[in-house]
N, C-alpha and C positions, 0 to 999 in steps of 0.2 A: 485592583487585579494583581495577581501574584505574579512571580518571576513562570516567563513561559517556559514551556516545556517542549523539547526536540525529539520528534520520532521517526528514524532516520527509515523507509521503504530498504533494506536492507538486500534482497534478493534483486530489486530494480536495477541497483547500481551494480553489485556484484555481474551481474549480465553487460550491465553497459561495460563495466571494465575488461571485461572476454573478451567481447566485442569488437573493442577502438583500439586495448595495446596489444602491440608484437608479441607473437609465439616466441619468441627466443629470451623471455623473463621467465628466468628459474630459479629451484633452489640449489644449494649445491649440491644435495640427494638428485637432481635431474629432473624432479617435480616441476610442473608449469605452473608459476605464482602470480600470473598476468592480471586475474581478476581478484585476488588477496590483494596485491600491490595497489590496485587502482582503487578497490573499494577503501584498502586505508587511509588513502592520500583524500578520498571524499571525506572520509569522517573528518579526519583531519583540519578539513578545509572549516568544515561546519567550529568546528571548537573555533579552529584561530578566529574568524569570523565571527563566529555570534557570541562564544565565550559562557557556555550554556550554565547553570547550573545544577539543569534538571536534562538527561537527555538518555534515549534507549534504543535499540533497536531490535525491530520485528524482524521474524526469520518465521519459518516454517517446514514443517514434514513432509511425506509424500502423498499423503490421504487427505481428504478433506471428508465433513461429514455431508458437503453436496452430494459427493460421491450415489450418497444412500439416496437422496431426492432425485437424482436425474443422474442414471449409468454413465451418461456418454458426457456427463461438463468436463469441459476441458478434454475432452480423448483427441482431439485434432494435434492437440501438441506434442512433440517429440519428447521423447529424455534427452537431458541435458547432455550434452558430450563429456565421455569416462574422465576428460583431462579436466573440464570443469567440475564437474560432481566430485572430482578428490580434493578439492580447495574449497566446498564451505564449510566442512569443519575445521580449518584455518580461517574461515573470513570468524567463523563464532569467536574461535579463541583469540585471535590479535583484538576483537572487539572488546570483550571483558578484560586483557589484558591492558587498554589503555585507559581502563577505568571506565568504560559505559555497557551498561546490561544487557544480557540477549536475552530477550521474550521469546518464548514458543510456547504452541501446544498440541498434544496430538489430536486429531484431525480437525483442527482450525486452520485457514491459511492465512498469513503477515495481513492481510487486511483487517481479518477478525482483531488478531490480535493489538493493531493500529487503531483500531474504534473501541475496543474494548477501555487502553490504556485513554485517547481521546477524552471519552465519555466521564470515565473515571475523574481524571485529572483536572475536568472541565468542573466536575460537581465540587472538586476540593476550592475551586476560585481561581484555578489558571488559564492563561492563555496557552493556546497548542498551535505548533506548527509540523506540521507533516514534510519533511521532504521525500518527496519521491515526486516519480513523470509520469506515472501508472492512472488512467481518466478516473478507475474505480475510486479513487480515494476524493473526488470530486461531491459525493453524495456526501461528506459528514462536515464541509463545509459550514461555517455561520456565523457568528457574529467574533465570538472568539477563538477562529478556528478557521486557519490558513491555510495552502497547501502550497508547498515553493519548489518547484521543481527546478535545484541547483543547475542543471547541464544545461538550461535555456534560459538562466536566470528569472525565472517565469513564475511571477507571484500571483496566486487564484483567491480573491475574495468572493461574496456572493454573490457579486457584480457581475467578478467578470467570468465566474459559472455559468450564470443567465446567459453572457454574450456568447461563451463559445457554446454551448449546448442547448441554448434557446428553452430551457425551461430551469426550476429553483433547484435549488442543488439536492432537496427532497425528493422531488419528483427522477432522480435519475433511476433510479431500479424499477419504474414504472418505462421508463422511456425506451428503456433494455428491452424489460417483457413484452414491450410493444414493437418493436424493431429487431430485434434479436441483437443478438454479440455472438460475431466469428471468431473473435479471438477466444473467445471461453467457451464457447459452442451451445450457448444460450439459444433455444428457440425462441422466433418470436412470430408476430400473426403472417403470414399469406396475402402478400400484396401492403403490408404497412411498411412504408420504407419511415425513413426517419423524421422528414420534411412533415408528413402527415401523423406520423405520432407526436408529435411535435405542436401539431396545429390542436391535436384534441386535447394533450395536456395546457394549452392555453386557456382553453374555459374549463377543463376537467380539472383536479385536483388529484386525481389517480384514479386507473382504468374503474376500482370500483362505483365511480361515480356514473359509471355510463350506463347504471343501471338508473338512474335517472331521465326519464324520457324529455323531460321539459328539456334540462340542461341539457342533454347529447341536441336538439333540434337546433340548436345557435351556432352546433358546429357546420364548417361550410365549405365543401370539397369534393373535388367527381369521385363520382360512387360511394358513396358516404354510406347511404343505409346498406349498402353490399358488404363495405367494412366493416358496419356499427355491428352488423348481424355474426358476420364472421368475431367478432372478436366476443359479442354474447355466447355463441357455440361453443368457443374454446376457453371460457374464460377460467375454468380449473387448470389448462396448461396454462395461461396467462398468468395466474396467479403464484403456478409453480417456478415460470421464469422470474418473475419479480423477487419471489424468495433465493432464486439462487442468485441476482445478482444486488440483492442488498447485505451490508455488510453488516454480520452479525456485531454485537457491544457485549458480549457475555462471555468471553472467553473466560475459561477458568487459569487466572494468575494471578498473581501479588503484584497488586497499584498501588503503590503509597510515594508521597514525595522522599521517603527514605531510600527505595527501591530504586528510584529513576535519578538518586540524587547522583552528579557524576564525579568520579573519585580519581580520578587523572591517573595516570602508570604505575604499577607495582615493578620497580627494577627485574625483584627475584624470580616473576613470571613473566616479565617482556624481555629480559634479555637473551635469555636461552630459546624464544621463538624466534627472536629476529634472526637472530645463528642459524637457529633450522633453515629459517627462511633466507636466508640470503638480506638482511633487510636493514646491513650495517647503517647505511646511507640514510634512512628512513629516522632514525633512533634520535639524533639532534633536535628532530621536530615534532616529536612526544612529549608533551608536559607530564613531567615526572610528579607525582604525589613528595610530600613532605616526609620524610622518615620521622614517627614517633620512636620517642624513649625508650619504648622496649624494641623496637625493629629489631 
């Protein structure tokens, strides 16, 4: 197996860093740098820590192409507040300036582009590991393929997927379409709470199998054929939830171990952001790249 590869859930942590530090972290422009400051000091943590050689991080725009499948995914959620929405195009650039790549694409969102680079990196012969705390990045789970959510130091193999979510780490965008997701405003069926999509993905394999009468007849639950029936009626929305909550692998970017390879600090573009940013104190703990011959 090759040297693994780090793909940092970048919008995850920029949130948590909003979040947990003080509004009174600024630039000397007056800008609130609260969640640049924290997401740096995450990257940060990952390099001194794991010492990557291969490492990127996912970001993403305002659209997504779910948008087009189902008007309202995601309409529950607010915009980000003006004071954080003017610091991630600061969290992009401190990130490429300490030497690790930003992915995007437009209307793909950090997950796509997380499975995409995954998938990719997984076929050249790497191991991946995903940090972020986000459940979605739960499905691309497998054998070479971690997911570590730093803030709880909380490592997911496909172990312990099964344990917390009671079924394989496959079956999670089946589990969705069958339960729904409030946080992304995923429908799901009318009386299937999770316990019970749960119990059918135990002998199911995914909701399409429940077009198998033998198999559905071994599931075993009050009101079952009421369920089995409701979820045959609807099983074109069913199907349309499972597509919005599984994450596409096709993002259009450039995956190469060259790409993700990580290139430590360029002085001449880190040090006049840190200025911007107020982020004297920060700069000791950047590994700085080698200056070549022509620098």
């Amino acid at each position: 197996m090759k040297k693994p590869v780090y793909i940092i859930d970048a919008l995850n942590y920029i949130f948590r860093a909003y979040h947990s530090l003080p509004d009174n972290i600024t630039a000397p422009s007056g800008m609130l740098t609260n969640a640049v400051l924290g997401y740096l000091r995450t990257l940060l943590r990952i390099i001194k820590e794991r010492r990557p050689e291969y490492i990127a991080a996912a970001f993403e725009g305002d659209m997504s192409f779910r948008n087009t499948i189902f008007a309202a995914y995601k309409a529950n959620r607010k915009q980000p507040p003006e004071n954080l929405e003017a610091q991630f195009e600061y969290c992009r650039r401190i990130t490429e300036a300490i030497g690790v790549t930003c992915f995007e694409a437009d209307d793909y969102e950090a997950d796509d582009i997380i499975g995409t680079i995954t998938t990719r990196m997984s076929a050249l012969g790497h191991s991946v590991v995903i940090v972020s705390g986000d459940k979605d990045m739960s499905q691309l789970v497998c054998a070479n393929v971690l997911v570590y959510d730093m803030a709880r130091e909380h490592w997911l193999d496909e172990a312990a997927v099964r344990e917390k979510f009671g079924v394989a780490p496959r079956q999670i965008p089946d589990l969705l379409a069958l339960h729904g997701d409030s946080i992304d405003n995923i429908p799901g069926v009318t009386g299937v709470g999770e316990k019970t999509a749960r119990q059918i993905l135990s002998v199911c394999n995914s909701v399409e199998d429940l077009a198998n009468l033998e198999l559905a007849a071994r599931l075993r639950f009050r009101g079952r054929d009421e369920i089995l029936r409701r979820i045959r009626e609807n099983i074109e929305a069913v199907r349309m939830s499972r597509k919005l909550a599984t994450i596409c692998c096709e993002a259009p970017i450039d995956v190469s171990a060259q790409t993700l390879r990580y290139r430590r600090a360029d002085r001449r573009t880190l040090d006049p952001l840190c200025e911007e940013l107020g982020f004297a104190q920060v700069l000791p703990d950047i590994p700085l790249a080698q200056p070549t011959l022509f620098s």
